[in-house]
Structure formats: C-alpha cells, structure tokens
C-alpha positions in Angstrom: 134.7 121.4 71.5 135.0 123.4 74.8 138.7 123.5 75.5 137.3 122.3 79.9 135.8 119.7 78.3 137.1 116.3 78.2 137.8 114.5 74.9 136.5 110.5 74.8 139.2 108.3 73.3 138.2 106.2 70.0 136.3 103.2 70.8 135.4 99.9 68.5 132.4 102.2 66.8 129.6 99.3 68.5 126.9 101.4 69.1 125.0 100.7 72.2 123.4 101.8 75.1 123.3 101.4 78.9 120.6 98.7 79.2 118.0 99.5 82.0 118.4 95.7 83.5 121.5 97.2 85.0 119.8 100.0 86.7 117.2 96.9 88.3 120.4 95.0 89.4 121.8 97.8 90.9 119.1 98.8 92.6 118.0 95.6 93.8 122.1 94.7 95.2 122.0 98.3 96.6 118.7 96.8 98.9 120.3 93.7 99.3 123.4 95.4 100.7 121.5 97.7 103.3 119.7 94.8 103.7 122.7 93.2 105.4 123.7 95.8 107.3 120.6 96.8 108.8 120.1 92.7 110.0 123.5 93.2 111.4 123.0 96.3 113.0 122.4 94.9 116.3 125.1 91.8 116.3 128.0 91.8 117.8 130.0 94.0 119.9 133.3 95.1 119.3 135.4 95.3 122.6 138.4 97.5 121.8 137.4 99.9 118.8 133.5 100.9 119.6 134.2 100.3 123.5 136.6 103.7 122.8 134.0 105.0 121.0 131.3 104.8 123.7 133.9 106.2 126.2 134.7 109.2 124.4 131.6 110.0 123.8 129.8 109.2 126.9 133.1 110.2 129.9 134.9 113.0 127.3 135.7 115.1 129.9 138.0 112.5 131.2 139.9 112.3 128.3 141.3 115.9 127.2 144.4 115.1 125.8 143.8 112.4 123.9 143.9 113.6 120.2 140.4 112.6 119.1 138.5 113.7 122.0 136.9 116.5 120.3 134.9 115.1 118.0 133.2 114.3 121.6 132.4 118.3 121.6 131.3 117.9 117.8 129.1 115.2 118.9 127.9 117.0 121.8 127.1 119.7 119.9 125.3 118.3 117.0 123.6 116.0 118.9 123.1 116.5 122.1 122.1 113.0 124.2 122.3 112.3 127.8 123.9 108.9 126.9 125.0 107.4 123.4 124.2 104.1 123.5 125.7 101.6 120.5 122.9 100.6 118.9 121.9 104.1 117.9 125.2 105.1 116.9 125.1 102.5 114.1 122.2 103.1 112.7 123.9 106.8 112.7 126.8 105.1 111.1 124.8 103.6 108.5 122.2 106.4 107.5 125.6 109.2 107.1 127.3 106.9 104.8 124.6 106.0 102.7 123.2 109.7 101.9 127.1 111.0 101.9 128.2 108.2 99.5 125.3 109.1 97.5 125.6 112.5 97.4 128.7 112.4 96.5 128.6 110.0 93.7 125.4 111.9 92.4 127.6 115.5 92.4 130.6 113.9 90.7 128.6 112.6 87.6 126.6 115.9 87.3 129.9 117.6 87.7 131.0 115.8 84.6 128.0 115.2 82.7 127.7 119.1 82.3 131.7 119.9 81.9 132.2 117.1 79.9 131.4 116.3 76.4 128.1 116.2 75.6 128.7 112.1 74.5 128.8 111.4 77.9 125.7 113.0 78.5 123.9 110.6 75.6 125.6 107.6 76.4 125.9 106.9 80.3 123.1 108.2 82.0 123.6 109.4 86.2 121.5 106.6 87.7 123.7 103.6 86.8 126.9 105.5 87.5 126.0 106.9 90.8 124.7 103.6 92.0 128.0 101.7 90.7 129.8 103.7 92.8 127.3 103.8 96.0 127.9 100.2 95.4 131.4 99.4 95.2 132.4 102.3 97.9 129.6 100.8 100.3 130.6 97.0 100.1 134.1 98.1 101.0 132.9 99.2 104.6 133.3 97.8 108.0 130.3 95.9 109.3 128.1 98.1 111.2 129.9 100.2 113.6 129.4 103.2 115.9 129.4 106.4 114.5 133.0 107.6 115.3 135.4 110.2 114.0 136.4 108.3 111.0 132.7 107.9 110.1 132.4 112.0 110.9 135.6 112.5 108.2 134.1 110.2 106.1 130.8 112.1 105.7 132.7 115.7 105.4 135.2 114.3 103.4 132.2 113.0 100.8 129.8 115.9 101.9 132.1 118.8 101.7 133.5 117.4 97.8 130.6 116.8 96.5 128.6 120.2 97.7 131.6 122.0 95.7 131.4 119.8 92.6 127.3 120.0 92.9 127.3 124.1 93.5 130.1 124.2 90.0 128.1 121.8 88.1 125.7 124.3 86.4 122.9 123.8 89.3 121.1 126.4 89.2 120.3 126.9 92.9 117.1 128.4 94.3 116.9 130.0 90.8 117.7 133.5 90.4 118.8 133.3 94.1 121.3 131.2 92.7 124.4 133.5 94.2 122.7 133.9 97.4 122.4 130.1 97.6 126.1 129.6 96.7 127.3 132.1 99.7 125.4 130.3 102.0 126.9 126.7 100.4 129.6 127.7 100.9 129.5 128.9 104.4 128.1 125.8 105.5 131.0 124.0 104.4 133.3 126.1 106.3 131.3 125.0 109.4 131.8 121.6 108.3 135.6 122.3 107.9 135.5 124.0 111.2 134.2 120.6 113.2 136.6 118.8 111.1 139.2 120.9 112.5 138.9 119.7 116.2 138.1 116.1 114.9 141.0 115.8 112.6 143.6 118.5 112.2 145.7 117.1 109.0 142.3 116.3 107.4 140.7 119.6 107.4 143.6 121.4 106.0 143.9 119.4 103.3 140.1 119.7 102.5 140.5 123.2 102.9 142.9 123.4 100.3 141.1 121.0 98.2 138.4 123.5 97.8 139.9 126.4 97.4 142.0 124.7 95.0 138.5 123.9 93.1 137.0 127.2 93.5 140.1 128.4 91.4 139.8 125.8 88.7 136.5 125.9 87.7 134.8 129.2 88.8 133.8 130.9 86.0 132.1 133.4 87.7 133.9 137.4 88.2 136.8 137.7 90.8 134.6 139.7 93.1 131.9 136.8 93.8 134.9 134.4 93.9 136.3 136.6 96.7 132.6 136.4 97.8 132.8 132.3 97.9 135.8 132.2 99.8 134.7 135.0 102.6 131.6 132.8 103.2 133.7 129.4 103.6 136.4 131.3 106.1 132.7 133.1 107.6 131.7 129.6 108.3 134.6 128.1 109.5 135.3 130.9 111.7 131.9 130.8 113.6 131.7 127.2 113.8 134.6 127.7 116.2 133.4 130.4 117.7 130.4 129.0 118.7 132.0 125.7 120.4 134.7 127.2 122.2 132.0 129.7 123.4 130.2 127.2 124.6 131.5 124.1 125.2 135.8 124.8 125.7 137.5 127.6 125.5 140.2 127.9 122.6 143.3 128.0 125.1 141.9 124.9 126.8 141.6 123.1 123.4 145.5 124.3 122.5 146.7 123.3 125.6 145.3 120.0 125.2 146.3 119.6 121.7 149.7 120.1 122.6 149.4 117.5 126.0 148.1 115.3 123.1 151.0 115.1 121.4 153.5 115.4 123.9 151.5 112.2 125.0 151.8 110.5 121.4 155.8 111.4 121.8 155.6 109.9 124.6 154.4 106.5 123.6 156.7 106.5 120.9 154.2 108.3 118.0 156.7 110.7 117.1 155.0 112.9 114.1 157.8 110.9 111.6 156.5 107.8 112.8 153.2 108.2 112.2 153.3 109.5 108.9 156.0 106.8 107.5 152.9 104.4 109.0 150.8 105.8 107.1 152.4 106.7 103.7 155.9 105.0 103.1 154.9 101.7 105.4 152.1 100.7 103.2 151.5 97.1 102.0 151.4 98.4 98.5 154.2 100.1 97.9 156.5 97.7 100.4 155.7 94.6 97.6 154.9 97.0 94.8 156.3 94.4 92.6 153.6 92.5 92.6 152.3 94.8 91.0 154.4 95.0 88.1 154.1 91.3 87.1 150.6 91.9 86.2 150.3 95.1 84.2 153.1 94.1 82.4 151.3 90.7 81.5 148.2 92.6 80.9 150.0 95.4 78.6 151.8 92.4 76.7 148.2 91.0 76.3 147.0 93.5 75.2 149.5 95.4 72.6 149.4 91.2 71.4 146.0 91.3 70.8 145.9 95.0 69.3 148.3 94.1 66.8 146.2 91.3 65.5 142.4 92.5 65.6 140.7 96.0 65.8 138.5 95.4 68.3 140.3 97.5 71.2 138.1 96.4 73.5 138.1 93.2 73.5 142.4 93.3 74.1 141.2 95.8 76.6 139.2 93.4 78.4 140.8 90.3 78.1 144.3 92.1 79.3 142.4 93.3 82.3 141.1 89.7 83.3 144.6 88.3 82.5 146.4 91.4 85.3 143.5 90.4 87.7 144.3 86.9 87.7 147.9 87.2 87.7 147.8 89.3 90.5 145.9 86.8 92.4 147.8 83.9 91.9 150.9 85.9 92.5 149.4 86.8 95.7 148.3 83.7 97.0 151.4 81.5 96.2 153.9 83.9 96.4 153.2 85.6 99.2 149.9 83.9 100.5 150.0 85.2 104.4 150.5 89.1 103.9 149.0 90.0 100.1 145.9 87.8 100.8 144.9 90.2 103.7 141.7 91.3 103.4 142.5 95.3 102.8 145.3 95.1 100.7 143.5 93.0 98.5 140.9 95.4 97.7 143.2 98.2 97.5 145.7 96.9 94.8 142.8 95.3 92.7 141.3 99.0 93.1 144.5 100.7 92.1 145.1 98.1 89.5 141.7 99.0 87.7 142.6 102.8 88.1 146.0 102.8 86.7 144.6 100.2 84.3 141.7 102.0 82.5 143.0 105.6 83.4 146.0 105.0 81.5 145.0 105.6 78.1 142.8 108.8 79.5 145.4 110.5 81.4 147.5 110.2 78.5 145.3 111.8 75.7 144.4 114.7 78.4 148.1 115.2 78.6 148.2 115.3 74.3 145.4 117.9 74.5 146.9 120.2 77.4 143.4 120.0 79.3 145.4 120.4 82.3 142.6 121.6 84.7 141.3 118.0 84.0 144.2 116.3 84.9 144.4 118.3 88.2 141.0 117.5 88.8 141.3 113.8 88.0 144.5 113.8 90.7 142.3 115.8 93.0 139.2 113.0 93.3 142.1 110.4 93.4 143.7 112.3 96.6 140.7 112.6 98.4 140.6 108.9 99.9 145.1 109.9 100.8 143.6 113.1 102.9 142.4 110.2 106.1 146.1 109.1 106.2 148.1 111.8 107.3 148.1 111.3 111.2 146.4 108.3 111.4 148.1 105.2 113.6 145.8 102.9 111.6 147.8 101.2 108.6 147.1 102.5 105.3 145.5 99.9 103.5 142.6 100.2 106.4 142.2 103.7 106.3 141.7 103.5 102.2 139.0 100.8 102.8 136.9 103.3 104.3 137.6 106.1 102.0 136.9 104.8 98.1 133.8 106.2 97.0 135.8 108.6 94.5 138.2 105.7 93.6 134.9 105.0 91.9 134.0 107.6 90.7 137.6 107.9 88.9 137.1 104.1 87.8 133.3 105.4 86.6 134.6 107.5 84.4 137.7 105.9 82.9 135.8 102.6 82.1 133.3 105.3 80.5 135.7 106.9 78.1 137.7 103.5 77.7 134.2 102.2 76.4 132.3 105.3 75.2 131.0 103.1 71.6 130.5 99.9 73.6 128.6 99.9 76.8 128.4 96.1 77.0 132.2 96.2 77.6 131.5 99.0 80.3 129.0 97.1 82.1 131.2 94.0 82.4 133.7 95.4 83.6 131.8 96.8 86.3 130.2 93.7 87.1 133.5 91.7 87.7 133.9 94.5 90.3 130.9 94.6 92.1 130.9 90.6 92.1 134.4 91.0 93.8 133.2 93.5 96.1 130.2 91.6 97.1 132.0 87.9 97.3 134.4 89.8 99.9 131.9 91.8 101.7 129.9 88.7 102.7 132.5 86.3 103.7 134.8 89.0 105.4 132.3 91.1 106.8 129.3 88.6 107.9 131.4 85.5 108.8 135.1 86.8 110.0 134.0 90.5 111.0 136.0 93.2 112.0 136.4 93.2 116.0 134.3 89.9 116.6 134.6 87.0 118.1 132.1 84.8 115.7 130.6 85.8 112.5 127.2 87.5 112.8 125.0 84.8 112.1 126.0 83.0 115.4 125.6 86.3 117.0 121.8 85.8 118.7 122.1 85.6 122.8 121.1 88.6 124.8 122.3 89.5 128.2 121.0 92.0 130.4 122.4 94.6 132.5 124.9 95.6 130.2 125.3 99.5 129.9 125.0 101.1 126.5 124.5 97.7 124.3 120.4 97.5 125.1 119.2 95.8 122.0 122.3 94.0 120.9 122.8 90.6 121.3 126.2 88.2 121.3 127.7 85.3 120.7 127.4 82.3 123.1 131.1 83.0 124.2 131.1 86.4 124.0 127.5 86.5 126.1 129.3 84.0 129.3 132.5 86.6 129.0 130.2 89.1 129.5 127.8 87.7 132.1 130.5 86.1 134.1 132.5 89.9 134.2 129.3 91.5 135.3 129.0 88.6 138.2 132.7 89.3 139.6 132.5 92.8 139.6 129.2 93.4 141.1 130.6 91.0 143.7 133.9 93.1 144.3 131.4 95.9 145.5 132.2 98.2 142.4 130.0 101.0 142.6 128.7 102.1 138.5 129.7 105.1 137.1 133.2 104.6 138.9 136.6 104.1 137.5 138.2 101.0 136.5 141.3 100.8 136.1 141.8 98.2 132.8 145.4 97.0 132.0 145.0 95.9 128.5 142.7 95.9 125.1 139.5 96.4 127.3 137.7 99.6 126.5 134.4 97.7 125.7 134.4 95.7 128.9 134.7 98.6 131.4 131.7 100.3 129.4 129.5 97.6 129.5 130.1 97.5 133.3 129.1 100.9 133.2 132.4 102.3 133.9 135.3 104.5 132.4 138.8 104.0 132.3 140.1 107.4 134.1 142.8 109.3 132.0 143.4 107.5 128.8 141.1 104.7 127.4 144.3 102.4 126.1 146.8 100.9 129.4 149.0 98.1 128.1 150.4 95.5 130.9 151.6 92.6 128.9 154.6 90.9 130.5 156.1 89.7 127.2 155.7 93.2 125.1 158.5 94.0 123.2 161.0 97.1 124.4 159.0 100.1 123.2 155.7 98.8 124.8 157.4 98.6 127.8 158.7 102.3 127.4 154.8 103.3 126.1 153.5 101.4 129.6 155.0 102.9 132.0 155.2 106.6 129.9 151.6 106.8 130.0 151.6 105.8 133.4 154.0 108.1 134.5 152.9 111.0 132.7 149.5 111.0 134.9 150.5 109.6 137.9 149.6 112.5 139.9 146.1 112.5 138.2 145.7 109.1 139.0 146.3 109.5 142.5 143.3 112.2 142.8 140.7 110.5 142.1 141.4 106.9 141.1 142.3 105.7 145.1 142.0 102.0 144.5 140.0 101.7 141.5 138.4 98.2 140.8 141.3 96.6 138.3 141.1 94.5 134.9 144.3 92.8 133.9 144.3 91.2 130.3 147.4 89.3 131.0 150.2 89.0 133.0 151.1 92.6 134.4 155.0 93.6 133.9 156.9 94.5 136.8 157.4 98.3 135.5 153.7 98.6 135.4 153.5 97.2 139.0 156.3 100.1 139.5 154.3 102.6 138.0 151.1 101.7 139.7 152.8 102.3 143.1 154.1 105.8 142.2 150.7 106.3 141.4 149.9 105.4 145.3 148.1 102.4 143.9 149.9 100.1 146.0 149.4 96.6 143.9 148.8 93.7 144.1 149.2 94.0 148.3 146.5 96.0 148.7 143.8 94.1 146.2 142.3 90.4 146.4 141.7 88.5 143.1 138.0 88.4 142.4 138.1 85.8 139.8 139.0 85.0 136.4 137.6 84.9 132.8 138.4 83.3 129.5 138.2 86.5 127.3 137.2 85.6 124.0 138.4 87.9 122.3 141.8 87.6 123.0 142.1 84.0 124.2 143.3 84.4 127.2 142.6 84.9 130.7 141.1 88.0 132.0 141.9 88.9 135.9 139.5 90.8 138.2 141.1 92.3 141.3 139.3 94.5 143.7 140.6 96.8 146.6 140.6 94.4 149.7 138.8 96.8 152.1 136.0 97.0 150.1 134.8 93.9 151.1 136.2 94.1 154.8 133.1 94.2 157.7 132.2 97.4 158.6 133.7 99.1 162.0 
C-alpha cells in the first residue's frame, strides 16, 4: 500500500454495496430542494440584510469606507448592470452555490478516490457521495437571498478548494497539454484570490495559504513546475488587481479607504480584538461546550458496552451515535431550551458531533500509521468553513451555517472508512442526517425565515412602484408597510434618487423608495440603547458630519424609534437642524420591528412658492 494512501479501519466483514435506490433518493431530494428555493425566489423581502445589499451595489460610490464596499467593484467588474435589482441577484445566489457546492464535493471525492485506497474506489462510488454532500451543505443555507459578499466567499472559498484538489487528483487536463492547463488553473485562481482580496481581506490570505500549503503536500511533480504553479497563482492574483485599480480605483484610494474603514469600525466600538473574540472565543459552542461532553461520553459508554459484548462494531457504532444525538437534544431542550435550541447552533454541534464522532477512530489509526500529510489534509478541509470567521461581526454559529459543504465531505468520508464492509450502516447514517437537515430546512427556512416578517407561503401580495423588488411579492403586512411608506414620502415632495436620511434598521426601506442612505448604510437612534450604542451613534455621526453637511441639506428623514438626544445633537452639528426645521409626515407600524416608523420631511418643501 502507497505510504499517501489512506488505510480503511476493520469493519464487521458484511459485504455490500451502495444500493442505486440511494442515488434515486438523492437525486430526486436534490430536485425537491431547488425546487423550494426556486418557488421562493421571489417571496419576501428582507429589510435590513439585502436592503444593504442592494445599496452597495447599486450607490457604492457613497459608501468608500465601509469595509465591504468593494466587492461593489468586484460586482461591477464581473458583471456589469446599470441597476441590480433583487430578484436577479437571487437567482445569482442560487445558481453559484449550487455549481460551487457541486464542484466542490465532486473534486474532493475524486481527490480521494485516486489518493486513497483503491477499496474506496470499489465500494463507494462518486455520485452518492457528491450528492450527500450537495445535499446536506445546501439545506443548511439561508432562504434565497441576494448575491452578496458572503455568497462571493462562499463560491471562491468552494471554487478555489476544489479547482486545487481537482488539478492534484490525477485529472489529466486537456491531455498532453496537461501542464499548460495547470499554469493557467492556477492563474485563474489567483484572480479569484485577487477579488477575494478587496471583498474579504482575512479570507483571502488564509486561502492563499491554504493552497500553497496544498501545492506542497501533494505535488508530485519536479520543483521547477512547482515554482511554475505558484508564479501563475501570484501572475493571477497580481493582474486581477491590476486591472481593477486600473480601472475602476486606484490602489491608494482603496488603502486609504481601508484604513477610514477601520478607523470607522474603532470607532463604533469593533476594535480588531473584539471582532475576533466574536467570532472565535464568543461562540455558542465552545461557551456551553459541556453539553457537549454529556453526550459523547454517553455515546462512548454505549458503545465500549456494546463492543465488549458482540462483534458487530457497527452496530455499537450506530446505536452510540443515536444514543449522543438524542442526549444532546434533550439536554438541549430542557436544560438550556432558549439559547441551545437556536436554530444555528443546533446544526453546528449535531455537525461537529458527527465529525468528532465518526472521525475519531480514523484520525487515530492515521496517527498509528504516521500518514501525516493525511492528517494535515483532513484538518485542512475541516478549516475551510473557520476561514469566513476571522473579521466577521456576524456570530459564529451563523457564519458556519453558510460554510459546511466540506464538513461533509469530512463526515463523507469518515462514515465511509467507519463502514467500508457495510454500506447499509453508511447509508443510515446519512439518512438520519439529511432527514435532520431537511426537517430544519422546511420549518426554519419556509415558515420562520431569515429576515421575514411571515413565512413564505403567506408571502403572495404585489405592490407596485417599488424600486429594485419588480417581480417580488410580500406579505399582507409587509405589502401596507410598504404602500403606506411609498404614500408619505411621495407626499413630503421627496425627489427619487435623493438621500434619506434613515435613523435605524432601515436599509431596505430607503431602497425600495428608490433612495440611498448617504455615507454609511447603518444609523442607530434608539432612545433606550445601551452605553456603547450611544457612543457608536453619535461616533458615526460625528465622524462625517462635515460630509453630511455637503450634500445631505435637509434630507427626507426615517426614524425607527424614538431618536436620543445625542443623535438630535449630532444632527445639528451636521447643520441638520432637527426636529425645528422638519414637519412629521406620518407614521407606520413597521412590521418588521413592531413598532412605529416616523416620516419627517424638511418643512419648506412643502411651503408655496415665492
């Protein structure tokens, strides 16, 4: 046996093989699942998350210090619209993850299949595993959103991994144009890496090092092409950027704003230590990570029971598993119902639980053999979903979500090795997964979606005249919000395309009114925010106040709730004298929030004409 190939562990000698129903049922669940997210393509509208999306990409140059912006130029340069609408920018959403999540999953089980013993090969074929893992990765997503940078670090993340893993699998490219075709690989994902480096800083480097970290592993080609590879991938990161500063910002301009960006973040009290304690050390896992501990060590007890009393390995294998799942769930709904019963961390720890679970007994005979490369390989794939977290504000259990196509893939091919003499066991396993995933996906994601205000099924009323949602239709409450805010603003005398000014969660309701919030898309005005709100209110005020008094003078004004009196403060020193200088239009129950949302418009607008 190849000392880079992996060694299956001993299964229960139960000869079998992957039966082809499975392939039907995944298939046909695959469908099922597109299925769902194409009918709810055009449901709903999200008014804080996608109402930033659609103001990045649609007013960027209004926004260029705020640390995301670029992946506006990305967009911009990619594809090139006069206006990105949301409906569009799903079904962009939808189409990259399905082909990247495929892709991926398709390049990880070649890369094995060839590296690894030639077992594997015989007993699991590609199909079932690459559709186990399109499956369980894709029920994990957010209802249909649109496209955005985490969808854009989603698809390198995937695109960029997989391309490497495809390239090192023994595909012979093109033929015997096979090295030509790797230089040119790999250059293109240096130009991916390059776009990914004005989307997402932290992200880029680490998939920069995760591929020259693979290159070096399992290149078995001479130094000289090596040194080739990695030419191309800086050759293609290097003109990526060339060409975009060229021609859409210079390089200074985008330094300079980087570092506006993050005195801005300092600013609103996202020091760098606070973001990345958010998004490694505060994480719902490891803060109740006993929970945890209860059920693996019922499931280990199970199972060393069971082992000492039968042969049949898998069978204490399996029935330990269902014991650690169910422990883990009753721990987590009467222990601790409110918090663990969150919809994210509940797929993460059953997802971690199943790694650490079946890898277990892997990791550990790797480590017996010394196929260290392996190991480093297996804590590579496991990394990739970690590489999304560095620098992100979002918690960490909701960044994860997105990322855990090669959770599966790791999962794929520990249940595989766990199993190798008993595919029945294999396939169960698997099921219970994808029945958990899909149970989840359609009760958290059709009827309590992300962003919402009613699941998707009520979501069926259309209302015209709003900008950049043609095609999508709303709730009943979510469609009066709307219609009502389009009636008091065209009644203020708001001209489109101009500012407004929103003080609160409100990015989605200044784009439908075919507006943009100048400056930054997030101001925060609630008169009962804790301390540091107050401090990130009137910072970010402050910080542009001189900016604001260019070109704002008098914008129309939404207010979410009551305004504090350092906002008011701020406002003024932003020579928007408030609230004597504006009339209240009207209010709004805002749905999504539930409570009041305040209109107020510059009083001489609507004085009589000289």
């Amino acid at each position: 046996m190849p000392t880079n190939s992996i060694q299956p562990i001993n299964g229960d000698n139960k000869k079998g093989q992957l039966p082809i129903l499975l392939v039907y049922v995944m298939l046909l669940l695959s469908a099922i699942k597109l299925g769902i997210q194409l009918w709810g393509a055009n449901k709903g509208f999200d008014i804080w998350d996608e109402g930033l999306y659609i103001l990045m990409l649609n007013f960027f140059d209004q926004y260029p210090t705020e640390p995301h912006n670029y992946y506006s130029y990305v967009m911009a340069a990619l594809i090139p619209l006069k206006e990105y609408g949301i409906l569009p920018l799903r079904y962009l959403a939808i189409g990259t993850e399905t082909l990247a999540t495929l892709f991926f999953a398709y390049s990880m089980h070649r890369f094995f299949s060839y590296r690894a013993a030639s077992a594997m090969k015989k007993k699991f074929p590609i199909a079932p595993l690459v559709l186990f893992t399109f499956l369980g990765a894709a029920f994990l997503s957010v209802y249909p959103r649109a496209f955005s940078y985490n969808d854009f670090s989603y698809f390198s993340t995937l695109a960029i991994s997989g391309a490497v893993m495809l390239y090192f699998s023994g595909v012979n490219l093109l033929k015997k144009y096979s090295q030509l075709a790797g230089l040119v690989l790999l250059f293109f994902i240096g130009a991916i890496l390059g776009a990914q480096l004005v989307v997402k800083f932290s992200t880029c480097i680490l998939l920069f090092a995760w591929v020259l970290l693979f290159i070096w592993l399992f290149s078995n080609q001479p130094k000289r092409f090596i040194i080739a590879l990695v030419l191309a991938l800086f050759a293609g990161f290097a003109s990526f950027l060339y060409l975009l500063f060229d021609g859409y910002t210079g390089f200074a301009l985008w330094l300079h704003n980087l570092n506006q960006g993050v005195a801005l973040l300092r600013l609103l009290a996202y020091e760098p230590y606070y973001i990345i304690v958010r998004g490694y050390l505060y994480v719902d896992i490891v803060l109740n990570g006993v929970y945890f501990l209860i059920p693996l060590a019922i499931a280990y007890i199970i199972c060393r029971a069971l082992a000492a009393k039968t042969n049949n390995q898998t069978t204490s294998y399996l029935i330990g598993y269902a014991a650690g799942i169910i422990t883990w769930l009753i721990c987590s709904l009467t222990i601790h119902y409110g918090f663990l019963a969150e919809f994210h961390y509940r797929f993460i720890a059953v997802h971690i639980f199943t790694i650490i679970y079946c890898g277990a007994p892997v990791v550990k005979q790797l480590a017996q053999q010394k196929q260290w490369k392996w190991l480093i390989l297996i804590a590579m794939i496991g990394a990739l979903p970690f590489m999304a977290l560095l620098g992100s504000s979002n918690t960490a259990t909701q960044t994860l979500t997105r990322y855990l196509a090669s959770w599966y893939v790791l999962i794929a091919l520990f249940m595989g090795y766990l199993f190798k003499d008993n595919v029945g066991a294999m396939v169960k396993m698997m099921a219970f997964l994808i029945a958990f995933c899909i149970v989840n996906y359609v009760a958290v994601q059709v009827y309590n979606p992300y962003g919402l205000n009613a699941p998707l099924t009520e979501q069926n009323i259309s209302v015209k005249g709003l900008h950049y949602l043609d095609g999508i239709v709303l709730d009943p409450a979510t469609a009066n919000f709307f219609e009502e805010l389009k009636n008091f603003t065209n009644q203020s005398g708001y001209k489109q395309g101009g500012p407004i000014l929103a003080l609160g969660d409100l990015c989605g309701a200044v784009t439908a009114m075919g507006g943009y919030i100048p400056e930054t898309f997030w101001y925060f005005s609630d008169e009962n925010a804790i301390s540091v709100e107050h401090s990130r209110n009137y910072s970010c005020l402050h910080l542009q106040n001189l900016k604001l008094a260019e070109h704002i003078r008098l914008p129309l004004i939404y207010i979410n709730s009551g305004i504090h009196s350092q906002v008011i403060d701020c406002l003024s020193d932003s020579e928007v004298p408030f609230p004597e200088a504006y009339y209240l239009e009207g209010t709004i129950f805002n749905p999504y929030a539930q409570e009041s949302l305040a209109v107020w418009a510059p009083i001489h607008w609507n004085l009589p004409a000289e």
